[in-house]
N, CA, C and O atoms as CSV, one atom per row, in Angstrom:
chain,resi,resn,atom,element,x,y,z
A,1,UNK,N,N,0.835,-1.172,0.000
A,1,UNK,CA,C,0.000,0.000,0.000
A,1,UNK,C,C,0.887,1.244,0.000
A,1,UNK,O,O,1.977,1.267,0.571
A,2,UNK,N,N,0.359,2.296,-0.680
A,2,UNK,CA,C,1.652,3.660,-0.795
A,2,UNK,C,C,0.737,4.616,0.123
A,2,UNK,O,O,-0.456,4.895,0.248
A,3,UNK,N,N,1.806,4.912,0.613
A,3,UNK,CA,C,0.853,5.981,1.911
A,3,UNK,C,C,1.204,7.292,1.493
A,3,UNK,O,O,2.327,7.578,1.078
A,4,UNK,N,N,0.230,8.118,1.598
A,4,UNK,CA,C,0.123,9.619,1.039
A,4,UNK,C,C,0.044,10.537,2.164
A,4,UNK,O,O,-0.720,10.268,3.091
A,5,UNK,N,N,0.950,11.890,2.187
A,5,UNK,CA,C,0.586,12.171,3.394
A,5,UNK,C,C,-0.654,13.595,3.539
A,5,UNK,O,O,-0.459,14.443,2.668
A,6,UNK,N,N,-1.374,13.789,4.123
A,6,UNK,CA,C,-2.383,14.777,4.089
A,6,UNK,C,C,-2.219,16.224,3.474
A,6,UNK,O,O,-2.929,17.230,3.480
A,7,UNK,N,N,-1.221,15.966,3.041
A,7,UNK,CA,C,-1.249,17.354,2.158
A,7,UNK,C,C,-1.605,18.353,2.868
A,7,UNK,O,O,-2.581,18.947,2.409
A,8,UNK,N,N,-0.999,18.936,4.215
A,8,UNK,CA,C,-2.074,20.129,4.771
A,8,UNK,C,C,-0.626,21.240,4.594
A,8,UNK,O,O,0.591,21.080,4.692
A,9,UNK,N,N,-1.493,22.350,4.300
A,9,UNK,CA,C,-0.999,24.112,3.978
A,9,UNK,C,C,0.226,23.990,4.905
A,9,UNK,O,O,0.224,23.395,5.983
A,10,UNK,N,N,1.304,24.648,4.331
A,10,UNK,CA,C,2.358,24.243,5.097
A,10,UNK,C,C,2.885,24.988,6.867
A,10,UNK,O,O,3.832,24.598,7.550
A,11,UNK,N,N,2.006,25.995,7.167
A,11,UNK,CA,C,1.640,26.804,8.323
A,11,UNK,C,C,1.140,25.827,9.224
A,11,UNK,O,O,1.614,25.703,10.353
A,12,UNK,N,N,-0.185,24.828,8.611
A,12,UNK,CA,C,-0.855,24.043,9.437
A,12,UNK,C,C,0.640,22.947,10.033
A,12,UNK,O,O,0.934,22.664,11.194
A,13,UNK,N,N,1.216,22.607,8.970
A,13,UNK,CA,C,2.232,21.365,9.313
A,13,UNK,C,C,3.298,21.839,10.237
A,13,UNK,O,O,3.863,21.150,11.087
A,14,UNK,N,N,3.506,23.076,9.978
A,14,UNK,CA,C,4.251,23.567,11.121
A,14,UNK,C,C,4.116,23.759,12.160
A,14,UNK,O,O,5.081,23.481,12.872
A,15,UNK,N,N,2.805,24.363,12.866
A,15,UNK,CA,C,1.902,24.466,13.882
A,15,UNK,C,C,1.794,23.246,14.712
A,15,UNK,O,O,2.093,23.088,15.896
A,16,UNK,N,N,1.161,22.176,13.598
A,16,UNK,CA,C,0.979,20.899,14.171
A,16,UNK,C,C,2.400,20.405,15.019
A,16,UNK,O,O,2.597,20.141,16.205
A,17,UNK,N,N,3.348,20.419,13.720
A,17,UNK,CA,C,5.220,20.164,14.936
A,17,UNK,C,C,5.217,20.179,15.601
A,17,UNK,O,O,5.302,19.230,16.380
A,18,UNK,N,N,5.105,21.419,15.845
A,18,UNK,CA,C,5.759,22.365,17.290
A,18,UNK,C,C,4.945,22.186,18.473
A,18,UNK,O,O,5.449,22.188,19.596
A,19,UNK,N,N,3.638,22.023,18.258
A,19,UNK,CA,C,2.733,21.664,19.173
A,19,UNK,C,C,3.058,20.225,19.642
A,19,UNK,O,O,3.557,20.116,20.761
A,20,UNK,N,N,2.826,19.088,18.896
A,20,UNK,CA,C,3.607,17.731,19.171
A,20,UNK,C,C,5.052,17.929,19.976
A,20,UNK,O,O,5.375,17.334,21.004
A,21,UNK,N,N,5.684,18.720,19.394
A,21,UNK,CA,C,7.035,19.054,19.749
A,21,UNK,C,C,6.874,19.182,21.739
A,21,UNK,O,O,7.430,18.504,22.603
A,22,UNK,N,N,6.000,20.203,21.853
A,22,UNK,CA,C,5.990,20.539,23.058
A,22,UNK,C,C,4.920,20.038,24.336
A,22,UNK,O,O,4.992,19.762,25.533
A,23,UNK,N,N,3.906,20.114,23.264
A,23,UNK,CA,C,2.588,18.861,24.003
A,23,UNK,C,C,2.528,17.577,23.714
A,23,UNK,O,O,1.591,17.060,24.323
A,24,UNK,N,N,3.337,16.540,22.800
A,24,UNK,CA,C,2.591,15.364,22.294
A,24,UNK,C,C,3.386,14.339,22.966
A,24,UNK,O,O,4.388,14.612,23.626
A,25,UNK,N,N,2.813,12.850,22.749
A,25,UNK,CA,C,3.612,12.271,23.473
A,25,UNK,C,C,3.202,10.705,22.556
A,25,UNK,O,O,2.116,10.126,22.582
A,26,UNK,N,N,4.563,10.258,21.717
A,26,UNK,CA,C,4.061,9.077,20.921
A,26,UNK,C,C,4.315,7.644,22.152
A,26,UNK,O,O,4.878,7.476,23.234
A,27,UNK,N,N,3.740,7.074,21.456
A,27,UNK,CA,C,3.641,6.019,22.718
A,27,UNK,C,C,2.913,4.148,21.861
A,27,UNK,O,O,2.750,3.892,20.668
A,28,UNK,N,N,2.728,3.491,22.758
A,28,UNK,CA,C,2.501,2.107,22.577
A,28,UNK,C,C,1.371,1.705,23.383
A,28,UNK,O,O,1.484,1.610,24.605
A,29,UNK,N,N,-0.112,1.372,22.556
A,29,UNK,CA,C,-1.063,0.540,23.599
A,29,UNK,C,C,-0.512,-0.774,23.416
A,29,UNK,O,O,0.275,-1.218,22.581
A,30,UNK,N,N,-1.281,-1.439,24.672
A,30,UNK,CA,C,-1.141,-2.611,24.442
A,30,UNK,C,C,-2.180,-3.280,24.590
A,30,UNK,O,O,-2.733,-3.349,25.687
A,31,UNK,N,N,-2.696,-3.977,23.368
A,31,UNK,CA,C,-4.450,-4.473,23.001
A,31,UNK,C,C,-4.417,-5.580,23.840
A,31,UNK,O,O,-3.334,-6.028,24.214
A,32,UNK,N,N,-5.723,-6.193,24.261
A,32,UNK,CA,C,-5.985,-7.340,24.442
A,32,UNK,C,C,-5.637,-8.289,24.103
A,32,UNK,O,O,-5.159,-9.062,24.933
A,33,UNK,N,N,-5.745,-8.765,22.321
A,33,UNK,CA,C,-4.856,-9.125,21.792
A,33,UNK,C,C,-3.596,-9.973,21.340
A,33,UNK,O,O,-3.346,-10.877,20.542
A,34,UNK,N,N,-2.703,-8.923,22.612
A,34,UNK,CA,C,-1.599,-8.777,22.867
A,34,UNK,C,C,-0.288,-7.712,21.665
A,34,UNK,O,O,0.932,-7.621,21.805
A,35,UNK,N,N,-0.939,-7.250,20.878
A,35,UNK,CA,C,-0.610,-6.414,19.940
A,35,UNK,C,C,-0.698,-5.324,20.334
A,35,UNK,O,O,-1.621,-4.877,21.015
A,36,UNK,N,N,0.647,-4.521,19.799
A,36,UNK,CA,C,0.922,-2.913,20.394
A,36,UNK,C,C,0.154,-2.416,19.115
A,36,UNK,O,O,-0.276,-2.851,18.046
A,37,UNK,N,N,0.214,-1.497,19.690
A,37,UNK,CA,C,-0.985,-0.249,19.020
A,37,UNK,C,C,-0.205,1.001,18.912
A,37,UNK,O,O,0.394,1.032,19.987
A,38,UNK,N,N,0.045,1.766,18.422
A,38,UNK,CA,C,0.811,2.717,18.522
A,38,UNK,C,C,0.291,4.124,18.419
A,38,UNK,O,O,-0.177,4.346,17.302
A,39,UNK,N,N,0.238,5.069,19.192
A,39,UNK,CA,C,-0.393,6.489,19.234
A,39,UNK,C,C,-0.053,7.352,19.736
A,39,UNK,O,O,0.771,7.293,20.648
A,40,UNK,N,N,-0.679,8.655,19.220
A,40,UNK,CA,C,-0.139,9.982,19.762
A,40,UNK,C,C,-1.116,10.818,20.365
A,40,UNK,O,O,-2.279,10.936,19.980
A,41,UNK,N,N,-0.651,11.321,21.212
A,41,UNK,CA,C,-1.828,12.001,22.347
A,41,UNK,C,C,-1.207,13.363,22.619
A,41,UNK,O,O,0.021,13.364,22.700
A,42,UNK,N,N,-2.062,14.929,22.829
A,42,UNK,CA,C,-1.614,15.693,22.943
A,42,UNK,C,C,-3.038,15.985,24.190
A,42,UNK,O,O,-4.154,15.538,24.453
A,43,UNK,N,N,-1.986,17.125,24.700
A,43,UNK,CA,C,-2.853,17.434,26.006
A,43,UNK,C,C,-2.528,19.166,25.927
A,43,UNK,O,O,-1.557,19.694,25.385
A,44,UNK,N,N,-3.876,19.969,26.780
A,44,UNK,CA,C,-3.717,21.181,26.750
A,44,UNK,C,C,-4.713,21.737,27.858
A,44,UNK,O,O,-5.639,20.978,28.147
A,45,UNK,N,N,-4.663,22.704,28.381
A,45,UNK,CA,C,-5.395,23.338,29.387
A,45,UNK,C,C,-6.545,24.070,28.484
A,45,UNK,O,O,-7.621,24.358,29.008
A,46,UNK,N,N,-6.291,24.353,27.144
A,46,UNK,CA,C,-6.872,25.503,26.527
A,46,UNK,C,C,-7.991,24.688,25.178
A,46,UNK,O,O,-7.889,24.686,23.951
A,47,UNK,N,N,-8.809,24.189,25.928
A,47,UNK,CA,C,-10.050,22.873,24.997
A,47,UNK,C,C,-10.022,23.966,23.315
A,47,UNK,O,O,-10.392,23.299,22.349
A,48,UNK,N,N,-9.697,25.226,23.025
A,48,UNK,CA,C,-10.364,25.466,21.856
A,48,UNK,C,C,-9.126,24.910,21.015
A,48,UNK,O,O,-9.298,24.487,19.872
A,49,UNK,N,N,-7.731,24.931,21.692
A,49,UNK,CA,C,-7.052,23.924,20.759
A,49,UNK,C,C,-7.377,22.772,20.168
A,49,UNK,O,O,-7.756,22.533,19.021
A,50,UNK,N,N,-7.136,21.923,21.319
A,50,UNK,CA,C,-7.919,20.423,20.920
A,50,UNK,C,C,-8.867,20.271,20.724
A,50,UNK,O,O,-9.096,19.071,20.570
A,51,UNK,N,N,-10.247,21.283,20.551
A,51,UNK,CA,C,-10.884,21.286,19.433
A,51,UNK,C,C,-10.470,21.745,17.933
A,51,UNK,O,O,-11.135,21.425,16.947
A,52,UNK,N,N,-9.365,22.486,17.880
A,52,UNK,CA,C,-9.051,22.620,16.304
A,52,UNK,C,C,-8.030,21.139,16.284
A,52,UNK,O,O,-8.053,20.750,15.116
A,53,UNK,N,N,-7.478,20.537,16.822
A,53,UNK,CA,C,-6.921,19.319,16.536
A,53,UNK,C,C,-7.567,18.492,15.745
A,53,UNK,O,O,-7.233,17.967,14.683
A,54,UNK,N,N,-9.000,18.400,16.683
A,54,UNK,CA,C,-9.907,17.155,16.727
A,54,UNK,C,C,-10.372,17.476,15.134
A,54,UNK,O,O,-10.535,16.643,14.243
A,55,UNK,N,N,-10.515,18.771,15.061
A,55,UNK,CA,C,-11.604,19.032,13.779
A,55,UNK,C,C,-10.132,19.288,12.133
A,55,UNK,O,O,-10.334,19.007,10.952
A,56,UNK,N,N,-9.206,19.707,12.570
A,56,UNK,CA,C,-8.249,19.681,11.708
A,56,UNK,C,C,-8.223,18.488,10.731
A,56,UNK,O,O,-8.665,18.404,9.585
A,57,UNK,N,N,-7.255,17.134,11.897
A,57,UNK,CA,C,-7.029,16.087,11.911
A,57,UNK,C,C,-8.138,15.145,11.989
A,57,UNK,O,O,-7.712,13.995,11.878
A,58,UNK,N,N,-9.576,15.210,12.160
A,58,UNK,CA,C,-10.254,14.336,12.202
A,58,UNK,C,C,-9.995,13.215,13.249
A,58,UNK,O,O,-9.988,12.002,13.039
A,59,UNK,N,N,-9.747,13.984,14.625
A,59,UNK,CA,C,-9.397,12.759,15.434
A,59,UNK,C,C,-10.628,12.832,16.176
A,59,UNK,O,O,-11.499,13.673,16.399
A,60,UNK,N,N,-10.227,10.942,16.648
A,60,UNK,CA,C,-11.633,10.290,17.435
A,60,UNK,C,C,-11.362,11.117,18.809
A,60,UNK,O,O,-11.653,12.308,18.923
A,61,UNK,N,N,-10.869,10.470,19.663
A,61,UNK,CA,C,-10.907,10.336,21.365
A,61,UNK,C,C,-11.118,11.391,21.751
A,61,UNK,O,O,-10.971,11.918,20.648
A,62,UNK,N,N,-11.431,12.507,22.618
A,62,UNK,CA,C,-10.858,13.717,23.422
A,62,UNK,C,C,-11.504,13.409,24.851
A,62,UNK,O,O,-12.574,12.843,25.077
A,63,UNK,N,N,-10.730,13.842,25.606
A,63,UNK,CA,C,-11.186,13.379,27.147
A,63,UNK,C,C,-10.953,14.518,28.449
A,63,UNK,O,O,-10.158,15.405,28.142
A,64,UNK,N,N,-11.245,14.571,29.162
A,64,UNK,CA,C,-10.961,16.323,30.143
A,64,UNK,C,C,-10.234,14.785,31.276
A,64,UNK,O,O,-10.597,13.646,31.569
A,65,UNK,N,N,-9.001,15.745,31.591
A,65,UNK,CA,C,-8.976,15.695,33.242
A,65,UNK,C,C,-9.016,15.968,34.070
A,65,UNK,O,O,-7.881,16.437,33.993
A,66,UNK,N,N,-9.261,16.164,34.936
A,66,UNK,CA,C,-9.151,16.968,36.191
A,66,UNK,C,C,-8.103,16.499,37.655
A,66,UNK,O,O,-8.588,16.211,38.749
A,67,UNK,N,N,-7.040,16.510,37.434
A,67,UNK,CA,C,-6.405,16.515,38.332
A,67,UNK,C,C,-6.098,17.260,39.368
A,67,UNK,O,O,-5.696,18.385,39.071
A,68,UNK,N,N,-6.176,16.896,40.970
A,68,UNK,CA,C,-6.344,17.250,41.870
A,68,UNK,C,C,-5.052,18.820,41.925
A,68,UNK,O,O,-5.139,20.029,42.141
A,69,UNK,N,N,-4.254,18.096,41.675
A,69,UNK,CA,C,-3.017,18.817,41.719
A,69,UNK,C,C,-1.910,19.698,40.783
A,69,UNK,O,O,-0.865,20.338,40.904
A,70,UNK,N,N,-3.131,19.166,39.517
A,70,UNK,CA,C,-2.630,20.680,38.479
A,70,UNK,C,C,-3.529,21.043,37.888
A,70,UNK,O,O,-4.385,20.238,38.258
A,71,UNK,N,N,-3.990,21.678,37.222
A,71,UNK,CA,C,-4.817,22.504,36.023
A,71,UNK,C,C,-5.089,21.339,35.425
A,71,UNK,O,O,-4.404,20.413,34.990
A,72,UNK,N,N,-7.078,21.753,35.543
A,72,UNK,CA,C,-7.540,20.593,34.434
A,72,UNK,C,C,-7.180,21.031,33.007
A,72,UNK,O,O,-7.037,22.171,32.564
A,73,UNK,N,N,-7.058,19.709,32.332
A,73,UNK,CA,C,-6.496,19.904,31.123
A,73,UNK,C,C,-7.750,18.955,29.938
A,73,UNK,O,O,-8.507,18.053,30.298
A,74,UNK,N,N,-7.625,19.492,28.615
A,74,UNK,CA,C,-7.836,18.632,27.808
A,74,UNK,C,C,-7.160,17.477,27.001
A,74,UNK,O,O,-6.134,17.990,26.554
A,75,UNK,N,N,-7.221,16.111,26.568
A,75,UNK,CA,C,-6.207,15.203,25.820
A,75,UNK,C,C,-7.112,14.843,25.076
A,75,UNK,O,O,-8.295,14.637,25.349
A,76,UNK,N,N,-6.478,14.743,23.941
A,76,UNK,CA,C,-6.564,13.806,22.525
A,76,UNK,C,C,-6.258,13.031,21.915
A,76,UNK,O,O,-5.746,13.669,20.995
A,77,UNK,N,N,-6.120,11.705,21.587
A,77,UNK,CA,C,-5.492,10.848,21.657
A,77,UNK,C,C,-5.727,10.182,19.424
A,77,UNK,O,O,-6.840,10.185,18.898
A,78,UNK,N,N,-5.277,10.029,19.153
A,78,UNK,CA,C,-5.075,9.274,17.516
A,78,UNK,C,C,-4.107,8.035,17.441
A,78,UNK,O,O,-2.876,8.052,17.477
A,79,UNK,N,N,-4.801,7.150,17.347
A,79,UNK,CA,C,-4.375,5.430,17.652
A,79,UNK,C,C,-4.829,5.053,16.300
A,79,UNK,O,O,-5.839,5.405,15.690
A,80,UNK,N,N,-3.649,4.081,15.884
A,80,UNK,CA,C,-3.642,3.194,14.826
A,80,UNK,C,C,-2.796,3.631,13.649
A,80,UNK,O,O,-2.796,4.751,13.138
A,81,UNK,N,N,-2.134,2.664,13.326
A,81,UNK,CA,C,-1.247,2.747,11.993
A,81,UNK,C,C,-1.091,3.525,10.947
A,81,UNK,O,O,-0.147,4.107,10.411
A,82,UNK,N,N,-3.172,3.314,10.622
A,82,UNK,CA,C,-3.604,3.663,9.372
A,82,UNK,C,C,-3.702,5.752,9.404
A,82,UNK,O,O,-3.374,6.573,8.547
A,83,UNK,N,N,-4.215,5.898,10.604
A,83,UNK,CA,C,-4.378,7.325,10.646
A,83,UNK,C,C,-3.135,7.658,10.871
A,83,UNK,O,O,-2.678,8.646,10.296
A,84,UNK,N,N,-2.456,7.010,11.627
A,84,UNK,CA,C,-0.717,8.047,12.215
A,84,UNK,C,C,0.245,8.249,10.945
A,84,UNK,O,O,0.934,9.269,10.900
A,85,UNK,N,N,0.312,7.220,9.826
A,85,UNK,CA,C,1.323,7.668,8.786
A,85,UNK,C,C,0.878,8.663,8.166
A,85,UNK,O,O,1.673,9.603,8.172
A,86,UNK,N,N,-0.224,8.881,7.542
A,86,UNK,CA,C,-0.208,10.015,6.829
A,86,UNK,C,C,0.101,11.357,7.342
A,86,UNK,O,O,0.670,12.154,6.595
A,87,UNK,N,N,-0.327,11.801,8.961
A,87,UNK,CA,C,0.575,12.367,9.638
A,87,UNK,C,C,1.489,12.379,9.817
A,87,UNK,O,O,1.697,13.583,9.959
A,88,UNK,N,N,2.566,11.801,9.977
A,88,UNK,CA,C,3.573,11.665,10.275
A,88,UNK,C,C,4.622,11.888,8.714
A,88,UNK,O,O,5.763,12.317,8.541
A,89,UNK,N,N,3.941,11.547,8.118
A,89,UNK,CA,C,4.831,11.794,6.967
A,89,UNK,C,C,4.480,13.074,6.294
A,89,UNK,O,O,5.049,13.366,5.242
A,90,UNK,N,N,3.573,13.872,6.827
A,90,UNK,CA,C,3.678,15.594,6.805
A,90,UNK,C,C,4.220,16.309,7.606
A,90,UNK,O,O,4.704,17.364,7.195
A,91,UNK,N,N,4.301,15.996,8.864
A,91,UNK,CA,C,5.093,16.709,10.067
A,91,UNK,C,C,6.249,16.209,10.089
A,91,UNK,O,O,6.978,17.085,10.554
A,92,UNK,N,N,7.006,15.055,9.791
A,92,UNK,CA,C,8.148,14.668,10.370
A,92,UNK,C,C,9.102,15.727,9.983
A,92,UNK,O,O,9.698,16.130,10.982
A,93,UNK,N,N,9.532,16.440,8.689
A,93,UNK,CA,C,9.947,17.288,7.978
A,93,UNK,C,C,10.293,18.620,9.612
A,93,UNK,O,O,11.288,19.173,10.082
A,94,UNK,N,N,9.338,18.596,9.816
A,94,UNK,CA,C,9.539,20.278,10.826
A,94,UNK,C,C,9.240,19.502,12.421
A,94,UNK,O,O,8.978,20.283,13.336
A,95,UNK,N,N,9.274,18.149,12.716
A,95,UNK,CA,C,9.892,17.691,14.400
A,95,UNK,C,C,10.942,18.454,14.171
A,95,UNK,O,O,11.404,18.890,13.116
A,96,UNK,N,N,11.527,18.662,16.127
A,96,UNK,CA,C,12.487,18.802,16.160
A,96,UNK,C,C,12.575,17.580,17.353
A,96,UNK,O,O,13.084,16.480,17.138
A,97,UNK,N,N,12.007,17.978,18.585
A,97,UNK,CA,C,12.077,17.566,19.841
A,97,UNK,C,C,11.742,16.186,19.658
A,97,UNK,O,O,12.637,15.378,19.904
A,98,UNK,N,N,9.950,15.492,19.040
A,98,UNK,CA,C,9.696,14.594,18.991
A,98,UNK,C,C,10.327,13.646,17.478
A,98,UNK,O,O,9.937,12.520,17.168
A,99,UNK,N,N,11.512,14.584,16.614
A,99,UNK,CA,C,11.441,13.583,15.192
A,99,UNK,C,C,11.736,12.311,15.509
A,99,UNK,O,O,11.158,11.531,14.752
A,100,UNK,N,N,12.623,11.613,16.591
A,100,UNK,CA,C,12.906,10.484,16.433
A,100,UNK,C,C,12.309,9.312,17.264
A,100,UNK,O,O,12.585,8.134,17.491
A,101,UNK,N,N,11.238,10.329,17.649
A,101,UNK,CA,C,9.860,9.207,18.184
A,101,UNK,C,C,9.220,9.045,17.115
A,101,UNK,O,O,8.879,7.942,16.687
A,102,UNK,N,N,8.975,10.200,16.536
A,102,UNK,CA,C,8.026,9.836,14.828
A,102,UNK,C,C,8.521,8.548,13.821
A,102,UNK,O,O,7.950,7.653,13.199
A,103,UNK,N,N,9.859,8.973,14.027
A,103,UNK,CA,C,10.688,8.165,12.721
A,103,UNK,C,C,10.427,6.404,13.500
A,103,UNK,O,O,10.267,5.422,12.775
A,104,UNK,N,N,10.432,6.324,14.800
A,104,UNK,CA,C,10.233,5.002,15.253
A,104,UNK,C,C,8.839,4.403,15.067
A,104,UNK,O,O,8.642,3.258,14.660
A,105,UNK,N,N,8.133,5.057,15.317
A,105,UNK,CA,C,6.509,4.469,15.323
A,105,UNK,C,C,6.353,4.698,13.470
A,105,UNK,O,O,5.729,3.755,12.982
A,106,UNK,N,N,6.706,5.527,12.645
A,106,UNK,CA,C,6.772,4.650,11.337
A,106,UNK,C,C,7.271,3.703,10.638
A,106,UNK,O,O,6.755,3.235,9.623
A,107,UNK,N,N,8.385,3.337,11.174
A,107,UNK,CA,C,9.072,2.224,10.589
A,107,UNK,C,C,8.285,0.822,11.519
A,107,UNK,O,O,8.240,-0.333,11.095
A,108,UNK,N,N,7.839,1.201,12.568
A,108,UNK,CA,C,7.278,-0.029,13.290
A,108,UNK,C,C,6.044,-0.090,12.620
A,108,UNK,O,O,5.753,-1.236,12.278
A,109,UNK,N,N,4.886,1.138,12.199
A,109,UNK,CA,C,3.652,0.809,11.568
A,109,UNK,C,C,4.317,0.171,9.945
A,109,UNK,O,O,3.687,-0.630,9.255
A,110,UNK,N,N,5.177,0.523,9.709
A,110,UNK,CA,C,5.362,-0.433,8.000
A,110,UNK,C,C,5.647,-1.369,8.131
A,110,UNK,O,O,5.376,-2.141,7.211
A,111,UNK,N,N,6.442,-1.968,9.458
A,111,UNK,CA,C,6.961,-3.062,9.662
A,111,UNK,C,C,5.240,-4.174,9.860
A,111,UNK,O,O,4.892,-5.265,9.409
A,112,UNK,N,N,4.778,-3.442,10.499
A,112,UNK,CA,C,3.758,-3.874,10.863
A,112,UNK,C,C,2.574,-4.397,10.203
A,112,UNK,O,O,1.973,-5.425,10.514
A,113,UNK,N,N,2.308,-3.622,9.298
A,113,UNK,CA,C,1.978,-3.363,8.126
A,113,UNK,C,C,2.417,-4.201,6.596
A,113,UNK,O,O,1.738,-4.212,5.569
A,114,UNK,N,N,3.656,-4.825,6.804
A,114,UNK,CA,C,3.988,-5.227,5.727
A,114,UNK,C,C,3.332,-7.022,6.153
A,114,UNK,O,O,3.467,-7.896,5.297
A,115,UNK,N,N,2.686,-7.348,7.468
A,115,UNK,CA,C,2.486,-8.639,7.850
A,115,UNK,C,C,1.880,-8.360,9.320
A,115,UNK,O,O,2.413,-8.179,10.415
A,116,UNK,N,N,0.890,-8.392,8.996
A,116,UNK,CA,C,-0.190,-7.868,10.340
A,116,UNK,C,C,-0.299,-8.606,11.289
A,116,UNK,O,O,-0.504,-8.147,12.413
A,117,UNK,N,N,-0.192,-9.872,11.061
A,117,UNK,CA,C,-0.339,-10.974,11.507
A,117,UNK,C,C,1.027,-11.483,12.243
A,117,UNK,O,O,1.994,-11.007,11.648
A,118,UNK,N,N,1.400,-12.265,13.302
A,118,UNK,CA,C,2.385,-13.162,13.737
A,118,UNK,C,C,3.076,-12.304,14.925
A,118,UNK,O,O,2.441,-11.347,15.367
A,119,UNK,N,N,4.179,-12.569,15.388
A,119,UNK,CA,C,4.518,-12.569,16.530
A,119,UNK,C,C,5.384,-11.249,16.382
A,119,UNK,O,O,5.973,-11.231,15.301
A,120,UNK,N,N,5.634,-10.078,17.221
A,120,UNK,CA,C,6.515,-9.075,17.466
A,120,UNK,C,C,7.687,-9.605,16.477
A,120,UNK,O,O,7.660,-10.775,16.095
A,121,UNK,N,N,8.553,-8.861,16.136
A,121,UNK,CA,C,9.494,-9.023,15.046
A,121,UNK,C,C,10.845,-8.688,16.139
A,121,UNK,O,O,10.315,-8.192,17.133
A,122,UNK,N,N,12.388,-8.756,16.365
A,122,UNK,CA,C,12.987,-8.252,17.140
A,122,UNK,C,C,13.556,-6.642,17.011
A,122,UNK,O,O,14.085,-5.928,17.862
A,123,UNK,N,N,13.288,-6.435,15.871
A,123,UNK,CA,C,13.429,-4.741,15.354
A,123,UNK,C,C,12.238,-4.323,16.150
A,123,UNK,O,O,12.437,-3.549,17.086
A,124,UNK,N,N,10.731,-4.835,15.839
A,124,UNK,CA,C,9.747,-4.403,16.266
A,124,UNK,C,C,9.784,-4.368,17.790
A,124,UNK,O,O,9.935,-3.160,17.972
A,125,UNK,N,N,9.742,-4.912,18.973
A,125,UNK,CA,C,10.338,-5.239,20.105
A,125,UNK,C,C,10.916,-4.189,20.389
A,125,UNK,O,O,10.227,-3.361,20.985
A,126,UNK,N,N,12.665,-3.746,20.020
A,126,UNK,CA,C,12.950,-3.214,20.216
A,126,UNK,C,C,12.933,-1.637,20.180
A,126,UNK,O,O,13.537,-0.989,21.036
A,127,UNK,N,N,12.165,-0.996,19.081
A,127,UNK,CA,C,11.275,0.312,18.550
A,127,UNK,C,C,10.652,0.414,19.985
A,127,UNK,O,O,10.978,1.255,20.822
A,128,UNK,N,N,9.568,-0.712,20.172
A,128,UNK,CA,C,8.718,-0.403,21.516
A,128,UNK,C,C,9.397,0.116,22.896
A,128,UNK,O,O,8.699,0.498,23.835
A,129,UNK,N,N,10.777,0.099,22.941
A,129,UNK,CA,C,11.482,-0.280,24.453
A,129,UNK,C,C,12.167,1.094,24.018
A,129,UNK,O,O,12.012,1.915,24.922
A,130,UNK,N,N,12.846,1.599,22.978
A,130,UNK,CA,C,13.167,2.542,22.426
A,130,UNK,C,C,12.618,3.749,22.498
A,130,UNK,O,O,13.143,4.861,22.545
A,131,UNK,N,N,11.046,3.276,22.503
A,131,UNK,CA,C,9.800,4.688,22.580
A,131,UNK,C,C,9.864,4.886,24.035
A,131,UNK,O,O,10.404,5.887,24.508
A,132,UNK,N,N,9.227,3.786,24.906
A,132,UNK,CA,C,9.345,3.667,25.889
A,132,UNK,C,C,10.813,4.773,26.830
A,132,UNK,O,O,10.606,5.715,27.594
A,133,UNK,N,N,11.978,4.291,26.468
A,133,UNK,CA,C,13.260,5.188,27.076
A,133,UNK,C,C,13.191,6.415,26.819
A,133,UNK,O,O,13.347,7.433,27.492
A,134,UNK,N,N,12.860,6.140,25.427
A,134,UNK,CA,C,12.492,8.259,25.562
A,134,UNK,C,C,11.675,8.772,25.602
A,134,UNK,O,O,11.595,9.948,25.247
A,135,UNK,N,N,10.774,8.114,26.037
A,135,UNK,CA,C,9.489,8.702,27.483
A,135,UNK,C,C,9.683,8.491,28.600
A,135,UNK,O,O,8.659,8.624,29.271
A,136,UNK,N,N,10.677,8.171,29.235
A,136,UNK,CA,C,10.965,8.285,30.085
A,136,UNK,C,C,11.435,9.294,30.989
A,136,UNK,O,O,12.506,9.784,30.633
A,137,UNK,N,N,11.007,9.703,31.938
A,137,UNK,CA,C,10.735,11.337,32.482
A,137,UNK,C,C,12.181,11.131,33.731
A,137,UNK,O,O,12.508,10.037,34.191
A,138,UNK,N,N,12.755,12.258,34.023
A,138,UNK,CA,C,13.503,12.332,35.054
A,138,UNK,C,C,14.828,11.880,34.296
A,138,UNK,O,O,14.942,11.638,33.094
A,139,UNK,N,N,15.891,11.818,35.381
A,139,UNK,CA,C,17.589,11.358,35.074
A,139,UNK,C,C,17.654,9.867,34.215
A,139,UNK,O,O,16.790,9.090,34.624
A,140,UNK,N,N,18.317,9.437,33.352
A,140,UNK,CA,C,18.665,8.253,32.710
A,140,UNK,C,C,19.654,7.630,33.622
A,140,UNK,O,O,20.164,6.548,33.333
């Protein structure tokens, strides 16, 4: 399958970056299954953003939190293969902070993608543990 990427105005693709850059956070579900899932979630105090996210990008999830101990916030969340490449292959160009979380969760959705089916791959495996370390918050 040839993946196309959304073609959006090049202001929007920049916007989108920098925002990922500073709010987003790529990451790994893990289905029932037992199959990772791979997604990106952005969070904000200020809902009329992540309403232009939601309505930009056509994303599903949005959820409020309210945490005791900081500013409720809004999150948005875009899960699955099929929606994250075509993103990703318009923004990766202008990451700075997040490019080499991007560049991992695409080579794992093609990997993925090229055989949907069967057991974690050891490239694949390792992408996951990879995302994982550099989400990892505090001293290494």
């Amino acid at each position: 399958m040839i993946w196309r990427p959304l073609n959006l105005p090049l202001e929007t693709k920049c916007y989108i970056a920098g925002f990922i850059d500073g709010e987003g956070c790529f990451s790994f579900h893990k289905e029932k299954t037992g199959y990772y899932s791979p997604f990106l979630s952005i969070s904000n105090t200020n809902e009329d953003v992540i309403n232009w996210f939601k309505n930009t990008l056509d994303w599903g999830y949005k959820g409020y939190v309210d945490n005791r101990r900081e500013k409720p916030k809004w999150q948005l969340e875009m899960r699955g293969m099929k929606r994250l490449i075509p993103l990703l292959l318009d923004i990766l160009p202008y990451l700075i902070v997040k490019k080499r979380h991007a560049e991992l969760i695409l080579e794992y959705c093609k990997s993925r993608l090229s055989k949907p089916f069967g057991p974690l791959t050891k490239r694949e495996k390792e992408i996951i543990q990879e995302i994982r370390k550099l989400n990892k918050r505090g001293r290494y």
